[in-house]
TORPA-4810 file (N, C-alpha, C, O; in nm, 3 decimals):
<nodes>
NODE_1_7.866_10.701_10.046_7.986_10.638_9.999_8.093_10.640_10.109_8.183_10.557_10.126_X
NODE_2_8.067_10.737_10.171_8.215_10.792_10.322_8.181_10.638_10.390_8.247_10.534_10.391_X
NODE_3_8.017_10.680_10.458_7.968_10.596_10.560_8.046_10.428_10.510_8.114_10.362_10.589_X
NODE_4_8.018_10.386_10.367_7.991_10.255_10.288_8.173_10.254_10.347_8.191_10.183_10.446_X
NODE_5_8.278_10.315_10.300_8.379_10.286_10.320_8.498_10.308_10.442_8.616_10.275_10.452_X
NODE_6_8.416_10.372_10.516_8.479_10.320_10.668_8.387_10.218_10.763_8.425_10.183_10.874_X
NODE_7_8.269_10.178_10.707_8.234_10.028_10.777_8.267_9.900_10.661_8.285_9.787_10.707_X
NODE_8_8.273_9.917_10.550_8.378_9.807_10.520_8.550_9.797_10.494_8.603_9.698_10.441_X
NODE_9_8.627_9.922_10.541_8.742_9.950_10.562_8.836_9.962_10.404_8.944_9.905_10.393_X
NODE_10_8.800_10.009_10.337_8.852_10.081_10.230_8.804_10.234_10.207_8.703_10.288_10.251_X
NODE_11_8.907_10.288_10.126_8.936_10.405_10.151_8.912_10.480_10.007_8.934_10.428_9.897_X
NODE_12_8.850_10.640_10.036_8.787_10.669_9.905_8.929_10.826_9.867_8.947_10.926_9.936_X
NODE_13_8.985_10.792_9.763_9.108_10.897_9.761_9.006_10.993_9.642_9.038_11.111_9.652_X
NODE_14_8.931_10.979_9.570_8.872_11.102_9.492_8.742_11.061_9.437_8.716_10.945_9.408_X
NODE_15_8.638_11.190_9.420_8.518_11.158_9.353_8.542_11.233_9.276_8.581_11.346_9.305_X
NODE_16_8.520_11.179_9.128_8.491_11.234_8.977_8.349_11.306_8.985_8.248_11.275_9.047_X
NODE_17_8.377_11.411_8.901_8.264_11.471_8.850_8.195_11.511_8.972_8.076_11.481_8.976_X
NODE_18_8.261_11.598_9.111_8.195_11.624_9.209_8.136_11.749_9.221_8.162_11.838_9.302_X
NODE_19_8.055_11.746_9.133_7.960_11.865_9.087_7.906_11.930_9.279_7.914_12.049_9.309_X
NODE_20_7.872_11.854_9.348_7.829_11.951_9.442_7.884_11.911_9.580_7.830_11.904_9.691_X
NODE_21_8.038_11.882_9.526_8.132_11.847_9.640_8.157_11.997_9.741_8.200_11.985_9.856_X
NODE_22_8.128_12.115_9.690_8.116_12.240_9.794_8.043_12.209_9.941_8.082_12.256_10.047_X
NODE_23_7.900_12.102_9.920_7.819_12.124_10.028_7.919_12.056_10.156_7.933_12.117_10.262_X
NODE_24_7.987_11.921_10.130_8.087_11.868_10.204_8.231_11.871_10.216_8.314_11.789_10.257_X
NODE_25_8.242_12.023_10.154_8.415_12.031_10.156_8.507_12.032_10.273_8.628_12.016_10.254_X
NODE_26_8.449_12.053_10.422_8.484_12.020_10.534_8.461_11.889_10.556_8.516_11.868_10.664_X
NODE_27_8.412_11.790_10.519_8.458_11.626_10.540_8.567_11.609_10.446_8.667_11.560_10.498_X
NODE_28_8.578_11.637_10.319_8.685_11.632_10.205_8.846_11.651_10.272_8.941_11.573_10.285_X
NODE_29_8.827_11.782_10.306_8.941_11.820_10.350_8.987_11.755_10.477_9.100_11.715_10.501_X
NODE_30_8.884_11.751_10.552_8.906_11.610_10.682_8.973_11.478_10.660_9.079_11.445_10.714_X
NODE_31_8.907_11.409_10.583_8.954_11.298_10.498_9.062_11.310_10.417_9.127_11.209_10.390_X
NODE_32_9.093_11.424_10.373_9.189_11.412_10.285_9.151_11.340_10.144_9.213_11.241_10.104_X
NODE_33_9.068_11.385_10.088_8.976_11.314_9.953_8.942_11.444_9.840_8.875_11.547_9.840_X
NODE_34_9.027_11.370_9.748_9.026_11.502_9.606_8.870_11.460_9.593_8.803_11.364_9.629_X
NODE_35_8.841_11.596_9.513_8.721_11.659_9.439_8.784_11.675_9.288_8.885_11.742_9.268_X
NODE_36_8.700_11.592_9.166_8.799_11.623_9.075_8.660_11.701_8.983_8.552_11.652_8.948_X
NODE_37_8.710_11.820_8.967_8.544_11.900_8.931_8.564_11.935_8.787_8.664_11.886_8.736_X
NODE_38_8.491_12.008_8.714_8.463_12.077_8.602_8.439_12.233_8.666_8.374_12.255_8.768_X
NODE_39_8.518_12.352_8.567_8.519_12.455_8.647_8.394_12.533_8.614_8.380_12.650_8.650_X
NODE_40_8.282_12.454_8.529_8.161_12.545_8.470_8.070_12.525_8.461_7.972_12.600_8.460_X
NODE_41_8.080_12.390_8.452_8.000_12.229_8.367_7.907_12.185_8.498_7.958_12.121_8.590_X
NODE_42_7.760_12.225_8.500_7.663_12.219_8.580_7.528_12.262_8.466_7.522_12.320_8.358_X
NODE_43_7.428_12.196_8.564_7.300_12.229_8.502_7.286_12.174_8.380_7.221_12.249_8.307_X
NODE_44_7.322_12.067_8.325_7.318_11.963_8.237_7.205_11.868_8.222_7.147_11.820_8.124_X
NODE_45_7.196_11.858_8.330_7.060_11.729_8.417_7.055_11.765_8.513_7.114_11.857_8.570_X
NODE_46_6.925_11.638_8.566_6.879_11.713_8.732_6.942_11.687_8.795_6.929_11.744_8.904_X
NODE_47_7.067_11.579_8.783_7.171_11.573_8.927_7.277_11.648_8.920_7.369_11.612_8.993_X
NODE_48_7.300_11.772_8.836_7.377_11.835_8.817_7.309_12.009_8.854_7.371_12.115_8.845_X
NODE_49_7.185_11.991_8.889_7.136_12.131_8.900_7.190_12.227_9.002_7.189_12.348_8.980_X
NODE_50_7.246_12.167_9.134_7.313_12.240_9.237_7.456_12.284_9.225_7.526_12.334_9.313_X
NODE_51_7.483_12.259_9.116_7.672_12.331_9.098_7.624_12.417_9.123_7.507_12.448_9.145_X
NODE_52_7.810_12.520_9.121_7.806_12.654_9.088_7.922_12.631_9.057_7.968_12.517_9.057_X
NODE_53_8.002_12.760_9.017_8.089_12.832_8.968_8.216_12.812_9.078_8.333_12.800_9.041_X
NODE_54_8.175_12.812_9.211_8.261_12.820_9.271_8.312_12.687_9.378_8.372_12.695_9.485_X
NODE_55_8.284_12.617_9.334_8.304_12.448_9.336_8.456_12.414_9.391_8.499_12.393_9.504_X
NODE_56_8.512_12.418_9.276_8.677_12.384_9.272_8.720_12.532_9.409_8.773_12.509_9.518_X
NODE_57_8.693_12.621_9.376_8.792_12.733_9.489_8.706_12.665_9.630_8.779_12.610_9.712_X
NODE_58_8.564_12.667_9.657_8.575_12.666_9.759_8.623_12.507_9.863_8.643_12.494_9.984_X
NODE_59_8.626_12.419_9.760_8.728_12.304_9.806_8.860_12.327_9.858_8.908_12.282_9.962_X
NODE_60_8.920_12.416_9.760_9.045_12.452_9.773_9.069_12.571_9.934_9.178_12.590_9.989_X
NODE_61_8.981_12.612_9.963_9.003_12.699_10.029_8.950_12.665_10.182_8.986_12.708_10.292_X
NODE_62_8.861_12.582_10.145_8.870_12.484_10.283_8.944_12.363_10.319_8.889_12.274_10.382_X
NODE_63_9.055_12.356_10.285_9.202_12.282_10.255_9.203_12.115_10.177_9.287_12.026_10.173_X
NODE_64_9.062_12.131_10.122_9.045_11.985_10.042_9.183_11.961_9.908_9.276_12.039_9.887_X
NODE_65_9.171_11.904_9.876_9.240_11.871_9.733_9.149_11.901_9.638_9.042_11.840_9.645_X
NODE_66_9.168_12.003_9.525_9.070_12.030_9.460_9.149_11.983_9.277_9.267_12.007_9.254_X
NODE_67_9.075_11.932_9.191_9.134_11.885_9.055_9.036_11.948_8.972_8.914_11.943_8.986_X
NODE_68_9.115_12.023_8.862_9.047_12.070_8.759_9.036_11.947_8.646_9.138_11.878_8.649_X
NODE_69_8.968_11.914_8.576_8.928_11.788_8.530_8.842_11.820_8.401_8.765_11.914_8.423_X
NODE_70_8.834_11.772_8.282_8.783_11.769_8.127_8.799_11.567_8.098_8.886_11.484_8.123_X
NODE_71_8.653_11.562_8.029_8.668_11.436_8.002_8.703_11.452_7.840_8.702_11.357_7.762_X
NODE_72_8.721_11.532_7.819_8.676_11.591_7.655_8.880_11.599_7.678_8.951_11.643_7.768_X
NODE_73_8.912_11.522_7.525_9.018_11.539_7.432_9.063_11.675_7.431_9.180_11.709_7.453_X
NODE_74_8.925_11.785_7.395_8.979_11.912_7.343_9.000_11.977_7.474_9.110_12.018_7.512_X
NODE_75_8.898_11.984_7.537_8.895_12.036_7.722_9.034_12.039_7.785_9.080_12.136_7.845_X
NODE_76_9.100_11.920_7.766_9.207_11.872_7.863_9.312_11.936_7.817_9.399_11.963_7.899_X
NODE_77_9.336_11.985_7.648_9.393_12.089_7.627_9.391_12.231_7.672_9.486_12.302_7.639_X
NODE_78_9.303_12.278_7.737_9.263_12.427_7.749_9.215_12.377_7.928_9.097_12.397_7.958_X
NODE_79_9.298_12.323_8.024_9.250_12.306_8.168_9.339_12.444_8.239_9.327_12.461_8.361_X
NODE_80_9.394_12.506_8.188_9.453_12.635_8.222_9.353_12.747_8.236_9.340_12.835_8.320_X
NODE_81_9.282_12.713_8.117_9.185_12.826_8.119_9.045_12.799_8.225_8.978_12.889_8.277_X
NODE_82_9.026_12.661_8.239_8.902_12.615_8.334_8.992_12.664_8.485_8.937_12.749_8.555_X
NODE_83_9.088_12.626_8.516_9.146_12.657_8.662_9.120_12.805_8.617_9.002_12.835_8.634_X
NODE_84_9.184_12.890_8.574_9.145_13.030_8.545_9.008_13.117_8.584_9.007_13.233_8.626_X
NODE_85_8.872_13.016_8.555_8.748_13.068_8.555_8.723_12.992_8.696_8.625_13.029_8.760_X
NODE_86_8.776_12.924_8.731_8.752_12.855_8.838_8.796_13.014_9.000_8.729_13.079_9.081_X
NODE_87_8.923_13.004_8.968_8.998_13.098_9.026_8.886_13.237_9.051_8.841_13.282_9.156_X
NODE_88_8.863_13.282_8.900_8.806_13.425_8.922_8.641_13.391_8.972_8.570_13.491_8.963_X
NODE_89_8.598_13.313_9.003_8.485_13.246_9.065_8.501_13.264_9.196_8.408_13.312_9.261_X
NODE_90_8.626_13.229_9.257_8.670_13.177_9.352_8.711_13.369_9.430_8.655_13.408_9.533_X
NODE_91_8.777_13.427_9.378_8.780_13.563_9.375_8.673_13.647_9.411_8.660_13.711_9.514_X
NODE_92_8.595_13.638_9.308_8.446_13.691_9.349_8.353_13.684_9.452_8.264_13.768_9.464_X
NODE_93_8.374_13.559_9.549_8.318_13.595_9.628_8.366_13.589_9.744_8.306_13.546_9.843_X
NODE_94_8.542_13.656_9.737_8.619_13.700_9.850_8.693_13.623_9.894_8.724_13.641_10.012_X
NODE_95_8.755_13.503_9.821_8.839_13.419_9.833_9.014_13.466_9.794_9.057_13.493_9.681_X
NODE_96_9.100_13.467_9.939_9.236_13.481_9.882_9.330_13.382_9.809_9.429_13.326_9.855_X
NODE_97_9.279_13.374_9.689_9.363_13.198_9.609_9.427_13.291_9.515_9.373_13.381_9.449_X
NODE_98_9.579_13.248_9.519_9.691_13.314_9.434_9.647_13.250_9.297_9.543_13.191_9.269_X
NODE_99_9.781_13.286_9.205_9.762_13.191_9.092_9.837_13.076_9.093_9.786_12.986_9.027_X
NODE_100_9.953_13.047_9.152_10.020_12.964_9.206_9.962_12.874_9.251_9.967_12.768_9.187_X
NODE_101_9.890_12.879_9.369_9.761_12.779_9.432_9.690_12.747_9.296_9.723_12.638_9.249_X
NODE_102_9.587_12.830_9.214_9.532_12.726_9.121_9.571_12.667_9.037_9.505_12.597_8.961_X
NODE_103_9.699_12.688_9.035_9.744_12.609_8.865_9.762_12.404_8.893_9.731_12.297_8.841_X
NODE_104_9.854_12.479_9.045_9.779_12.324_9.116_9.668_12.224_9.130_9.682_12.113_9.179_X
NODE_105_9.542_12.278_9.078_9.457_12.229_9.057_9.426_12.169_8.922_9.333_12.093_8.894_X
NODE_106_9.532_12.221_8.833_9.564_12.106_8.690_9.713_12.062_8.741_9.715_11.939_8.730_X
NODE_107_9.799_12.093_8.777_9.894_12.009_8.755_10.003_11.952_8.879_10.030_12.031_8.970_X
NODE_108_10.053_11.841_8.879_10.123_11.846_8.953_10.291_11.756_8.952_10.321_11.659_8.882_X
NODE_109_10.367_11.818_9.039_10.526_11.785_8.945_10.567_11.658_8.991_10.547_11.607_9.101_X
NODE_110_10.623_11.617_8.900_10.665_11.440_8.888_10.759_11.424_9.045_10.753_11.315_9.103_X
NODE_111_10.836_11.531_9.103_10.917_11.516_9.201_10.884_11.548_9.328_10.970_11.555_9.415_X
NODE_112_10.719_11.577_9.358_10.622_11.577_9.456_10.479_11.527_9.434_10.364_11.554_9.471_X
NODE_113_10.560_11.416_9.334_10.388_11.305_9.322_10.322_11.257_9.419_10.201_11.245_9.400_X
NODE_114_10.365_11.224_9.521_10.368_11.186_9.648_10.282_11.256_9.712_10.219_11.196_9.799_X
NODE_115_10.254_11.402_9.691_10.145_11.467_9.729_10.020_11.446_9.631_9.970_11.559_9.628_X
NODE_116_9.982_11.405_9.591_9.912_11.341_9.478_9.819_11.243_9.593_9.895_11.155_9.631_X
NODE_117_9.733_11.234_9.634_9.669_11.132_9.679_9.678_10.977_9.608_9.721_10.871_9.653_X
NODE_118_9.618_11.013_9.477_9.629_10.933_9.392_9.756_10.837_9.372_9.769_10.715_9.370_X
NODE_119_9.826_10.922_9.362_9.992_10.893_9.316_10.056_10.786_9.444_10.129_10.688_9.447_X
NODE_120_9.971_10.881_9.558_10.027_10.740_9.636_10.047_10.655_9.648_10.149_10.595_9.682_X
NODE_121_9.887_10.609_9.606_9.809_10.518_9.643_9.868_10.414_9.484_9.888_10.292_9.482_X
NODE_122_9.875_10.457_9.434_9.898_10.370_9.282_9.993_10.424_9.252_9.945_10.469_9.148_X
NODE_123_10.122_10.473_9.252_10.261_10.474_9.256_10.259_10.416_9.136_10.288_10.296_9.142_X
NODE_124_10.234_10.457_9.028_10.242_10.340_8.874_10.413_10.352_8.826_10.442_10.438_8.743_X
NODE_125_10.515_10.270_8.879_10.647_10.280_8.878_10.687_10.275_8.687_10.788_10.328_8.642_X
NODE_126_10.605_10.217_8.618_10.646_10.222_8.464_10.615_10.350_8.389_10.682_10.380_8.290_X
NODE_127_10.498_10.442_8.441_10.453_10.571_8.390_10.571_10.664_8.443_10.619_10.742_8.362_X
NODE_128_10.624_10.664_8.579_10.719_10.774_8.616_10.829_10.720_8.604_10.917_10.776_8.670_X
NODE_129_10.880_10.583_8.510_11.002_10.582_8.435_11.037_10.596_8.315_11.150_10.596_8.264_X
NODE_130_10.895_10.615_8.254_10.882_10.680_8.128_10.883_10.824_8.133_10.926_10.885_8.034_X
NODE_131_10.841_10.890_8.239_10.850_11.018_8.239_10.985_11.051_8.217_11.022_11.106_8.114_X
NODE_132_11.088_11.007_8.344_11.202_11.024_8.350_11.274_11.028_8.258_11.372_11.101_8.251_X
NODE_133_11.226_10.928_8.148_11.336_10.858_8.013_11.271_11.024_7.945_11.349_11.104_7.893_X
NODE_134_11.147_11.048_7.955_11.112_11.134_7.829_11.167_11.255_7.864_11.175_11.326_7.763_X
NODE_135_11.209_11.311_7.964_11.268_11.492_7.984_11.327_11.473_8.143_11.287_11.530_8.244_X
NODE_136_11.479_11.332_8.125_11.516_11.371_8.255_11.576_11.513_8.336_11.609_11.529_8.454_X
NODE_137_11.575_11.570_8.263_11.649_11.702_8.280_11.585_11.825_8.363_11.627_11.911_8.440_X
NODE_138_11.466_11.788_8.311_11.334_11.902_8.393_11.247_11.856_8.410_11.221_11.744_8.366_X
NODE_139_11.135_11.960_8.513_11.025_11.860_8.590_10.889_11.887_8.483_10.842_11.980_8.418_X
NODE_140_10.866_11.777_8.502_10.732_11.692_8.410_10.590_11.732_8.537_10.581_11.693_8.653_X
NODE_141_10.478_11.841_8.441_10.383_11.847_8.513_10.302_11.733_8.485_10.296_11.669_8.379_X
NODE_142_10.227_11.711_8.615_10.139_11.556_8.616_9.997_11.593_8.615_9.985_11.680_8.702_X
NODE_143_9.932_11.579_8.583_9.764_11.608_8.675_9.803_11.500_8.758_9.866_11.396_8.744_X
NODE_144_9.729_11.576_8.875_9.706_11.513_8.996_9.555_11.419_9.004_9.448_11.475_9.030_X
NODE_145_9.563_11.303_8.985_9.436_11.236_8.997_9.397_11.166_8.891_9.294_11.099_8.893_X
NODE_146_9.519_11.182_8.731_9.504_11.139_8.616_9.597_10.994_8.645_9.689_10.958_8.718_X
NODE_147_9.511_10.942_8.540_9.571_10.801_8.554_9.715_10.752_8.456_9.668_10.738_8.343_X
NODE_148_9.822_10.729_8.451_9.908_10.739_8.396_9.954_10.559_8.365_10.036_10.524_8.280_X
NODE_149_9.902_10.496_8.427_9.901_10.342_8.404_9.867_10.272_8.260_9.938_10.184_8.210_X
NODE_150_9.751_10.323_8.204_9.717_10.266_8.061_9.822_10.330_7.958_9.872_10.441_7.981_X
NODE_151_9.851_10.264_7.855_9.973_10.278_7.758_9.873_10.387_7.675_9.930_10.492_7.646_X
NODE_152_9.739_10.375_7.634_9.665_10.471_7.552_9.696_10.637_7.628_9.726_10.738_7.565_X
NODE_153_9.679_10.627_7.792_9.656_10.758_7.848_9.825_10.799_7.827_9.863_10.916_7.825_X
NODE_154_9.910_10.693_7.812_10.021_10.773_7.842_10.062_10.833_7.699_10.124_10.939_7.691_X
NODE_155_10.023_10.759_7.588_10.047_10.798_7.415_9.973_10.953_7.420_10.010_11.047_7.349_X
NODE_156_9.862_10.959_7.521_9.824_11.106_7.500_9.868_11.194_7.590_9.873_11.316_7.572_X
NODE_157_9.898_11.144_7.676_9.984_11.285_7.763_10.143_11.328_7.734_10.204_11.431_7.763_X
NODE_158_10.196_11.181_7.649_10.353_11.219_7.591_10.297_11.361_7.425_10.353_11.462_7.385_X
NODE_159_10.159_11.286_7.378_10.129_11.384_7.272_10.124_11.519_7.361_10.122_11.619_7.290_X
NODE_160_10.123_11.534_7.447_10.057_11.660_7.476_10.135_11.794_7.489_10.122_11.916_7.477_X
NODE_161_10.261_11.659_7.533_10.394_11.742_7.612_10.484_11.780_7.450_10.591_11.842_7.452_X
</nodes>
């Protein structure tokens, strides 16, 4: 996919579901290209047999962009607790990641979207004037890498808040 998009000159800002984005987290972090992972969620099927546990930290710790990520309704409620298991994964096998550093990996603030790969790149100007209208007062956490453009995603992330 790297190769496919620097010989036809578009640019890859994140892979979903990068179950065994660890083996290339030094091109990731080179590139500058989120990993948007599951902090557990492996061994499902056979293209899922090479996760591990420590997926999301060791992205993070080889300076990639790392995203904690649930496709699941209920999941996306409880991504505190996946960065969490992600973290003590990440711990275990001698990794210095604060908690500060992982929480970043679910969220990120409306007034450094800009670090957002994503956010850059699609700047969705009607989602972060709705933000604004909804709690100008204080900062609005974002996932980093979530899409905020469809009126459905935004009815569920205003539910959320």
């Amino acid at each position: 996919m790297l190769d496919m998009a620097e010989e036809f000159g578009y640019s890859v800002t994140q892979f979903h579901h990068a179950i065994e984005a660890y083996k290339i987290r030094d091109v990731l972090a080179k590139k500058g290209i989120c990993g948007s992972m599951w902090s557990g969620w492996f061994g499902f099927k056979m293209e899922s047999l090479d996760g591990i546990e420590e997926n999301v930290a060791l992205i993070h710790d080889a300076g990639g962009c790392a995203v904690v990520h649930s496709d699941s309704a209920v999941g996306i409620q409880r991504l505190n607790l996946d960065a969490a298991k992600a973290l003590a994964a990440g711990r275990r096998i001698g990794l210095k990641i604060t908690d500060g550093e992982a929480i970043k990996w679910v969220t990120s603030w409306l007034t450094s979207r800009t670090s957002c790969p994503i956010m850059r790149i699609l700047r969705p100007p009607t989602a972060c004037r709705r933000m604004q209208r909804l709690r100008p007062s204080r900062k609005i956490p974002l996932r980093c890498g979530g899409s905020l453009t469809s009126t459905a995603r935004w009815r569920k992330v205003k539910r959320l808040m």
